[in-house]
N, C-alpha and C positions, 0 to 999 in steps of 0.2 A: 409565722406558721399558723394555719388556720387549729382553731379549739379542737376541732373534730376531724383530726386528720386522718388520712387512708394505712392503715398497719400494713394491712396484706391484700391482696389484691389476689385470689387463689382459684384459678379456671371459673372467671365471672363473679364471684361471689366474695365481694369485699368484707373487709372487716376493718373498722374505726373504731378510734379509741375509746368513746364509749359502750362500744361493741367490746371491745376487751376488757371493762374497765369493769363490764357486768359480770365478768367470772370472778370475781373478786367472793369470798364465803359469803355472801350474804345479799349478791345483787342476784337481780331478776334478770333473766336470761332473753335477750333479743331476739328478736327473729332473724337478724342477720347470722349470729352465732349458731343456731338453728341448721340457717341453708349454708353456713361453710363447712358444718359436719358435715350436713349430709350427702356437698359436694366430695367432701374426702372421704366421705363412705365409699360413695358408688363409684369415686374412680380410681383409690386405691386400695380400699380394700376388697371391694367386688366388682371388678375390669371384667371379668369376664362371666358375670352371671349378672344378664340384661332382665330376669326374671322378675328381678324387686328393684322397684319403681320408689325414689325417694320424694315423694310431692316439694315442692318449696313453699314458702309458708304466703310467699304471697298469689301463686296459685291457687292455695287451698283459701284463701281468703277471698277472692274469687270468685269461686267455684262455690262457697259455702253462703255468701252474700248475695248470689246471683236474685234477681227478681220476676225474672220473666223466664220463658221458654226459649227467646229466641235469643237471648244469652246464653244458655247451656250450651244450645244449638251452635254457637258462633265459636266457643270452646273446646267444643268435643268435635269440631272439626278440623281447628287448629292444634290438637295434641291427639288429631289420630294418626301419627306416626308414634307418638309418644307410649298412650296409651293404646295399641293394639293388645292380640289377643296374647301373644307374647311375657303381655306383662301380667305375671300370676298373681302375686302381692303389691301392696300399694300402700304404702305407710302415709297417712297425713295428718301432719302438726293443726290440730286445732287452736283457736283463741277466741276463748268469751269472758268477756267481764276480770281482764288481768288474767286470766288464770287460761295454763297451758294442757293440754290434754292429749291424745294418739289415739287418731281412726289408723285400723287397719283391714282394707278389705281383701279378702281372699276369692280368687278369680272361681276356684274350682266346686268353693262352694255354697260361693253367692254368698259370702256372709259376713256383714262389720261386726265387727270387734271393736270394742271402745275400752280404752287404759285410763283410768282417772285418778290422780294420787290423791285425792278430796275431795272423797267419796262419790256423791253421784252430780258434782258440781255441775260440771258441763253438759250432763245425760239427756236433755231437751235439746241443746244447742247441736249436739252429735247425732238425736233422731234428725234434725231437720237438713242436716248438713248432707247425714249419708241419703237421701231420696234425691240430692241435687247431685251426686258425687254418682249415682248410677244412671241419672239423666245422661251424664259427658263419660263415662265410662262405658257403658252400652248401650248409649241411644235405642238402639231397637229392639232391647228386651223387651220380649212379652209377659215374660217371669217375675213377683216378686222378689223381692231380699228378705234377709235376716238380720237381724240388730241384736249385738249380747254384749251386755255391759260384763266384763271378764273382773273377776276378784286382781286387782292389784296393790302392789307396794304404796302405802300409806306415807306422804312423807309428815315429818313433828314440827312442820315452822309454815311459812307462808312462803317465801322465796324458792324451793326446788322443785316445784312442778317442770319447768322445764328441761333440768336435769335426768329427773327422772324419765321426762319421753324419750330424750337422746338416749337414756341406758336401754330403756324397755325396746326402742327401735332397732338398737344393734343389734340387741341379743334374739327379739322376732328373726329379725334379718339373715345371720349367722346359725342361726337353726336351721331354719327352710335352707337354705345353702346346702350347708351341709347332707341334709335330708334328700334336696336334687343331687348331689355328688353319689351317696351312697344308691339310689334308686337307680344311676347313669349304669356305676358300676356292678351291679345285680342285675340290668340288662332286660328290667320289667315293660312289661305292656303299656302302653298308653291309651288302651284304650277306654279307662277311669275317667281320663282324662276329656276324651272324645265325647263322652257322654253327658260330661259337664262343661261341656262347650268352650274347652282348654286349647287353643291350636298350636302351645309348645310341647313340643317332643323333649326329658328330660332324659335323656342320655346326655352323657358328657360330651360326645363328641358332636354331637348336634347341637348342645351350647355354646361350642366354639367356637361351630363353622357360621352359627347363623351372623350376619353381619349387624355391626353395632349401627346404632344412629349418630350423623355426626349430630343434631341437635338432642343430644341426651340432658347437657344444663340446661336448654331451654323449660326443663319444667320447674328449675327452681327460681327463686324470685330474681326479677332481674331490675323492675324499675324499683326505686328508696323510695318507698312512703314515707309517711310519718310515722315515726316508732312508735311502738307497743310498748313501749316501757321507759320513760325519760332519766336519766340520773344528772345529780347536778354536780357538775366537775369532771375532771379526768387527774383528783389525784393519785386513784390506785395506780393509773399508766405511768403517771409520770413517778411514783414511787419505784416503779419496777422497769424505769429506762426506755419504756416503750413510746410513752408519747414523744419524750427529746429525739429520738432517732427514726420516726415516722416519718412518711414522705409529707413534702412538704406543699405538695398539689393539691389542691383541694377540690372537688369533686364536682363537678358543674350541677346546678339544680336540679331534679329530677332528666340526670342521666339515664337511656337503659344501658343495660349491661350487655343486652342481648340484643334481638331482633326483635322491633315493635309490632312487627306481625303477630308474633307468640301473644304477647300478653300488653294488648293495646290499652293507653290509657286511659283513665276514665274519661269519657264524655263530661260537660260541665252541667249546673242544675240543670239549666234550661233546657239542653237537651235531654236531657233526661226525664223529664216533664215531658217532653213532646214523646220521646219513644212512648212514655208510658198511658200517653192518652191516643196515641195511634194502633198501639198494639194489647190485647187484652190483658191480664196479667193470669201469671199458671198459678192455678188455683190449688193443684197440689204442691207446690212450694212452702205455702201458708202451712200446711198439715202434711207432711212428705213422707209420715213414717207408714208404711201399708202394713195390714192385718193379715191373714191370711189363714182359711179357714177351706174344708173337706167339702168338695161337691157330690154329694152326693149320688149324682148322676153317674157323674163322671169318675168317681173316686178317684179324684188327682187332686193338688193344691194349686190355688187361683189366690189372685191379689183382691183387694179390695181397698180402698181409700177410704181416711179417715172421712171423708167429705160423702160414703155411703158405707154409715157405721154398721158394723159384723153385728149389730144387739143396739137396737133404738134406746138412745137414752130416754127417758121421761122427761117431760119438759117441765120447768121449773113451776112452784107450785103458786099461783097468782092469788093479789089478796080478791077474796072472796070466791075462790073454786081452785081450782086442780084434780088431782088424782088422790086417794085418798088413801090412809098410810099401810094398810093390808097389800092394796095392787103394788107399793113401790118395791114392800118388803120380797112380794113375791119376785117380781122384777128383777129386785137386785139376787135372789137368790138361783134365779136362773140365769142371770148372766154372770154368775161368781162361777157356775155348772160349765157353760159354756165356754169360759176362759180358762176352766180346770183341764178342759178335756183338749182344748186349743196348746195348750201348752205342753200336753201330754204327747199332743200329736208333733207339733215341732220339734221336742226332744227324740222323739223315736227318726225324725228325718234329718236332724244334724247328725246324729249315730250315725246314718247308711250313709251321708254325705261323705262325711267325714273315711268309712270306711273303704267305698268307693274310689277317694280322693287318695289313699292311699296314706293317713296321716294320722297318728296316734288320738285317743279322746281329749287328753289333756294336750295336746301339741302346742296349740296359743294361752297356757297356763304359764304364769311368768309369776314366781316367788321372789322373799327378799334375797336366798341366797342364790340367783339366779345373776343378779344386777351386780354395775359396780356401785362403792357408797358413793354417795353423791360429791363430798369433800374431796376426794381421790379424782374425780372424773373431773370436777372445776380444776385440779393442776395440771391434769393430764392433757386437758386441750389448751388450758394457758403454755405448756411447755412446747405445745404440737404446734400452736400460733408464730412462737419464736422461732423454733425448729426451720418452719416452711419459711419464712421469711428473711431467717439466714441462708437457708438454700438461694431462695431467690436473689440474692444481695450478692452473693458468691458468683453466679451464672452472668448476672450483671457486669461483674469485674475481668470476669474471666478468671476466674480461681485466685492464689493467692494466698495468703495467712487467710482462716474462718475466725470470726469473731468467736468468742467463748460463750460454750453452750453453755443455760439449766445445767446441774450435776443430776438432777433426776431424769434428765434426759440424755445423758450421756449414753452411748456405746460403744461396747468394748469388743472389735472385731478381729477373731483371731486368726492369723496367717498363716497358720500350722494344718488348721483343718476346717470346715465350714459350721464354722457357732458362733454365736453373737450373744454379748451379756451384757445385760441393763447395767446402771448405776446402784438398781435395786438390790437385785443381784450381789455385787460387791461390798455394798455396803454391809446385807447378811451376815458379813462376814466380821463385822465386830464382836469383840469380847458382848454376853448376853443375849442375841439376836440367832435365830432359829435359819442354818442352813436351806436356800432356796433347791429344790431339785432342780435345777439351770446350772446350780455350781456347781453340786454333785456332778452332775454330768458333765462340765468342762472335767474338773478334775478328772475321770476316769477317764473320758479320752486321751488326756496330755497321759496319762498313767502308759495306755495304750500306744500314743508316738512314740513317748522315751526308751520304756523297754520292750514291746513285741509291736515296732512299725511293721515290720516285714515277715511275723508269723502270727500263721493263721491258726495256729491250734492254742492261740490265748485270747477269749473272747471277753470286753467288756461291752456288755446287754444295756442298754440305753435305759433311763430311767422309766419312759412314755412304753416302753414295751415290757417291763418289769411289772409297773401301774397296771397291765391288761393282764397280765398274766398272772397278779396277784386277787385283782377286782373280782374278774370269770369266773364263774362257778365251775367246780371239780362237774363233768358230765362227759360221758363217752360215748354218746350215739353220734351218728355219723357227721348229722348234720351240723352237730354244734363244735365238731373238732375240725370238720369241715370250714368255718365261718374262724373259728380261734387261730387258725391257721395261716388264716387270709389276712386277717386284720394282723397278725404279726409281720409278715410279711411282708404287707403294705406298711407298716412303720418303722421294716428295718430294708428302707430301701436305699441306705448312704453302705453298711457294711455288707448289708448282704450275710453278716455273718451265721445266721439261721437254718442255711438252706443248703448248708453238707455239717452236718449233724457230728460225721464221725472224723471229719477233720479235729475239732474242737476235744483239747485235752483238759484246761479248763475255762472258767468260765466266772463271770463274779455280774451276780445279780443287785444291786441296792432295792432292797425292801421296805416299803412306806405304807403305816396301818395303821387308824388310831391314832395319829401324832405322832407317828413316832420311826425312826431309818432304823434299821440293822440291814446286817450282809449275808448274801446267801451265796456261797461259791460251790460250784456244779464241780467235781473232779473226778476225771475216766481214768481209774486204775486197768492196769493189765494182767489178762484173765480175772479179772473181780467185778463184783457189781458197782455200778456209778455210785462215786458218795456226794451227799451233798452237807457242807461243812455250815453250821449257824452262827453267825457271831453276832451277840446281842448284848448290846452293852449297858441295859434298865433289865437284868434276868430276875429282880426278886420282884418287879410290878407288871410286867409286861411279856412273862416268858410264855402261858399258857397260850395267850392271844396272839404271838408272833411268830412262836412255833406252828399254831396251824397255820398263818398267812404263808410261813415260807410252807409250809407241807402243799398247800392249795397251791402256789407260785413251781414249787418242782414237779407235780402230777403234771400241773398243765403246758411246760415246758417241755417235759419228756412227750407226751401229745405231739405240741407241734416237730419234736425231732424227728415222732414216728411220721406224721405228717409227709415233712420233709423227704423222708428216707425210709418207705415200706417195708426196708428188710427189718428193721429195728422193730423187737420185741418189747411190749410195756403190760406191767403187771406189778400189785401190789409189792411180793417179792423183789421187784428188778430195780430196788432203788435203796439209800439207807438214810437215814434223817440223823446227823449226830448234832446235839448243842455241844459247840467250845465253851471252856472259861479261858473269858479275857478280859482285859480293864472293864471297869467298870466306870462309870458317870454319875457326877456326884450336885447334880443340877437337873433344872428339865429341859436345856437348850442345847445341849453338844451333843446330841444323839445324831446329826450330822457327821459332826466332825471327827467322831469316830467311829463313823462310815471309813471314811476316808483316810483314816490312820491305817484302819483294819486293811484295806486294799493297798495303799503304800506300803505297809511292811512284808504282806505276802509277794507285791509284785518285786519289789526290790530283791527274795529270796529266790522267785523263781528263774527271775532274769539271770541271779549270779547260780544257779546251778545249771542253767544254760550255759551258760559261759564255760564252766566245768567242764562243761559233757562235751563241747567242742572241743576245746583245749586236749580231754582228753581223746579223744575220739583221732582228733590229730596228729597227738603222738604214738598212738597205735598207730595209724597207716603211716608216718615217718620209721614207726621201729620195725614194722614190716616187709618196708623199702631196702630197710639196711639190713634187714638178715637174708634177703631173697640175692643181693651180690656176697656175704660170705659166703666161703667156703668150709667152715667148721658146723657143728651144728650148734644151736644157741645152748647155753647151762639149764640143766632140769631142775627144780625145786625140790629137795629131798624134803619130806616133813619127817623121814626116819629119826633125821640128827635133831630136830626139834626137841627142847625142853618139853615138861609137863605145863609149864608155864603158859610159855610160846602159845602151844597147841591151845588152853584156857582163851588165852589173851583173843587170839583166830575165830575161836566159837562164840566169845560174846562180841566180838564185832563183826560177826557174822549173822547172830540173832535181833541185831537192833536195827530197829527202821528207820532211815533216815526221814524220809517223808513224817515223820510225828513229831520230830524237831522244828520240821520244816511249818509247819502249819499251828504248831505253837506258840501263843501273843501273848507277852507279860509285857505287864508295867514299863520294863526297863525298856522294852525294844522300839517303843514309842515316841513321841513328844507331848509333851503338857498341851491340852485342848487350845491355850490362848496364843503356845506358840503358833499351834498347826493351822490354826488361823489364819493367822500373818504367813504362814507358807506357802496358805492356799493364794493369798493376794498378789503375794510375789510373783507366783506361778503365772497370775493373769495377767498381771501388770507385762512380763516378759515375753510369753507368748500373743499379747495382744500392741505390743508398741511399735511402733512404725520405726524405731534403730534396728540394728540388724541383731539377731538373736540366735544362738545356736541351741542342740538340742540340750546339751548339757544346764544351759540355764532352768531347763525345766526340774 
């Protein structure tokens, strides 16, 4: 078996064992690792937003080392299906001197963005890259660019730069996404757009209809140079199974992967000697970065090349004459004037760009807790490597026994209802470990199958729309209960249970603030005002802060009901806030878990007084059956012949509310936090296994 065998082989973009051998905590991240993310970026996690453009790394290598003009030229002909106007965003993995970096340039407003986790390491390498990267991007601007080195996440070692671009790429990526979904669905103009020489329409539905490229991977690397980063050995692979079970093909010498059209190989010296004593060499290439500076004629902005500098430098000071030290000083003091007020003027035009563009100020501001950490993200694609590669292996057989996944990759898909739960997830669920809201939310659903599948005036409210409703500020003008409305809506689009308001008798919120769950359950009394019940199980640290979150969580609920249902009336008065005492927690990790007891014990109460109320409701119309064929008339209830007693005994179980019993949580009526644990696992384990399961197991 060859040293450097093929792992995975995934829509063109291989991966070999030293290619996996670099996710190991401490290896340097390949280029190949690189373009097989960001082949599974763009085809499954964004299939259908052609918008953002994942360069490959040996494109951008390319593109960034080009020499001449008539290179760009040869590129930016070959990836103009790729890159048209279409393509808003364009992420590319830079590489200088070992060390990895992320240009990203933005279509609409003309402007790179450079991410560097070590400090301003590549910051020359990325001016000179982005003047060749708008050469093959829009050959025939007449317009400058923009260049802004962005504040980012600093990594503490030498080995994560590349980690870090993959975090910072997703997360650019999945923003802007995001950002086109919501703009589609708001229904806005494009004509920002138009004016920034943008020719995608971001409506949804014109993202969908426009047709894909079938050479979408051809912008990522397709021929194997010589790596960017060497390791010696493959025993992290073979430590973790992966090299012994590789294919055992090994890879013909600079294979493409693709079409040699796309990205034809290098010419050898010689030729390349001849190209470059035949053809001039682009002199802005050497200095690519342009200046840009107010005509004052014209009062618009115009380029200018380093090659005819905005502010003459002085020419070096020669022995016996030069320029003498007053003219420099002065010099330098008007060109310190001129780059003050240059600088002034480009901030005031990313502002209106930006605003134009329709995109927040901070939009490509990317913090640390924006990222994932870096150690998290080497398991995450070492586990996605295997993942894909068991699929593959499986397709290959034709199904079968699956080999055995990662447990961190494991998922647990349940048959009951549509949810899916990581290993993460389950795991939470040990004694010490802080309830995931993924579980909370299986839990209440299965709460919801077992006892109200089939009514609808028992609602459990999804955690993601609890989150919006707890987050949103209390506001009542139109437009924002307008928008609060929508966004719940839109995330309770599986129950629908939202949108008849007065179906719903009650209702059980989980509330998350600060660290911390409690439960908020909604209940419509008859002829009475809505109560809304708190159970909070940390009341001597956390009661002040929790009770407003639920008070802010029921204002803005009762909102969307009005929303919902115009006739319903909302006003300070039309609600009641009560805090229960109930168990309390004697830790800082099970404030989960007695979530989840709190909603077990009520739901289990309310189910069996349902039960009741049929039961009895049945036997009324059976005894009404049977007296409507006598013929005698049925015995009256004398209270005459009543005791004093009797009559006592009548009025106080007459004056007691059952409902107060009902909604009352002690100690006894529960399970110890580390059983309900292991309750909740059960539950998954049952509802999620492929034997046959009934409801009752839940």
């Amino acid at each position: 078996m060859p040293a450097d065998a093929v792992v995975l082989d995934f829509e063109n973009a291989e991966v070999r064992s030293s290619d996996y051998d670099s996710l190991r905590p401490e290896g340097w991240l390949t280029g190949e690792i690189i373009n097989f993310y960001w082949t599974f970026l763009e085809r499954r996690e964004f299939p259908t937003h052609p918008s953002v453009l994942f360069l490959g790394t040996y494109t951008a290598y390319r593109i960034s080392t080009a020499e001449c003009a008539r290179d760009t030229e040869l590129i930016s002909r070959q990836l103009a299906q790729e890159l048209g106007g279409h393509r808003q965003v364009i992420l590319v993995p830079l590489n200088s001197r070992n060390h990895w970096s992320l240009l990203v340039y933005c279509r609409p407003t003309r402007t790179f963005y450079h991410y560097d986790s070590i400090a301003s390491h590549n910051r020359a390498f990325a001016e000179r890259a982005a003047g060749r990267f708008l050469r093959v991007v829009e050959p025939r601007a007449r317009e400058g660019f923009y260049f802004k080195s962005m504040q980012t996440p600093q990594q503490n070692n030498d080995f994560d730069c590349g980690v870090y671009v993959l975090a910072i790429a997703e997360e650019l990526a999945r923003r802007y996404v995001n950002h086109v979904e919501r703009r589609g669905k708001e229904g806005r103009s494009r004509a920002a757009y138009d004016r920034l020489n943008a020719a995608r329409d971001f409506s949804a539905d014109a993202g969908e209809e426009q047709p894909r490229s079938r050479t979408i991977s051809q912008a990522h690397s397709h021929v194997r140079p010589k790596p960017l980063h060497q390791h010696q050995g493959s025993r992290y692979a073979a430590e973790s199974g992966i090299a012994d079970s590789a294919s055992a093909t090994a890879t013909l010498p600079n294979r493409a992967l693709a079409s040699h059209l796309l990205m034809p190989r290098f010419a050898s010296q010689k030729q390349q000697q001849q190209q470059q004593q035949s053809q001039p060499a682009f002199a802005a290439f050497h200095s690519p970065f342009e200046h840009f500076y107010r005509n004052p004629a014209s009062d618009s902005f115009m380029r200018q090349h380093v090659s005819e500098p905005l502010v003459k430098v002085p020419e070096p000071l020669l022995k016996g004459g030069g320029q003498s030290a007053g003219d420099c000083s002065a010099e330098d003091a008007h060109s310190t004037l001129l780059r003050r007020t240059l600088r002034e003027e480009r901030l005031k035009l990313e502002v209106d760009m930006m605003q134009k563009a329709g995109l927040p100020r901070d939009f490509w501001l990317v913090t640390v807790e924006d990222i994932e950490y870096p150690q998290c993200m080497r398991k995450r694609i070492r586990a996605l490597v295997v993942d894909l590669r068991r699929q593959q292996k499986m397709k290959l057989k034709g199904g079968g026994c699956p080999e055995p996944v990662p447990a961190v990759q494991r998922q647990y898909q349940c048959r009951l209802f549509p949810m899916t739960l990581s290993q993460d997830d389950v795991d939470a669920l040990q004694p010490g470990e802080w309830v995931t809201d993924d579980a909370i939310d299986f839990y209440f659903r299965s709460l919801k199958y077992k006892y109200f599948r089939d009514n609808k005036k028992y609602v459990y409210i999804p955690v993601n729309i609890a989150n919006l409703l707890t987050e949103r500020a209390v506001d009542s003008s139109t437009k924002h209960l307008k928008e609060l409305a929508d966004d719940a809506n839109a995330l309770d689009y599986e129950t629908q249970c939202l949108r008849k308001p007065r179906q719903i008798r009650v209702a059980f919120l989980p509330i998350f603030g600060d660290g911390h769950w409690s439960l908020l359950v909604y209940r419509q009394q008859k002829n009475k005002l809505p109560e809304f019940l708190h159970f909070n199980s940390y009341l001597n640290s956390t009661r002040a802060h929790h009770t407003q979150c639920a008070r802010t969580a029921l204002i803005n609920l009762l909102y969307v009901f009005r929303e919902n249902d115009p006739d319903m009336t909302i006003s300070k008065e039309s609600y009641k806030l009560v805090v229960k005492n109930c168990p309390q927690q004697n830790n800082g990790n099970d404030c989960g878990v007695f979530v989840c007891m709190y909603a077990y014990i009520l739901s289990s109460r309310l189910a069996r007084r349902e039960k009741e109320r049929e039961a009895h409701a049945s036997s009324i119309h059976a005894f009404v059956r049977r007296l409507s064929t006598m013929s005698v008339a049925p015995p009256t209830h004398d209270t005459d012949q009543l005791s004093f007693s009797d009559r006592n005994k009548h009025k106080d179980k007459d004056r007691s509310d059952p409902d107060e019993l009902l909604w009352k949580v002690k100690d006894k009526d529960g399970l110890p936090p580390d059983d309900m644990r292991a309750y909740i696992q059960r539950v998954i384990y049952h509802a999620t296994s492929t034997s046959r399961s009934t409801t009752a197991s839940l």
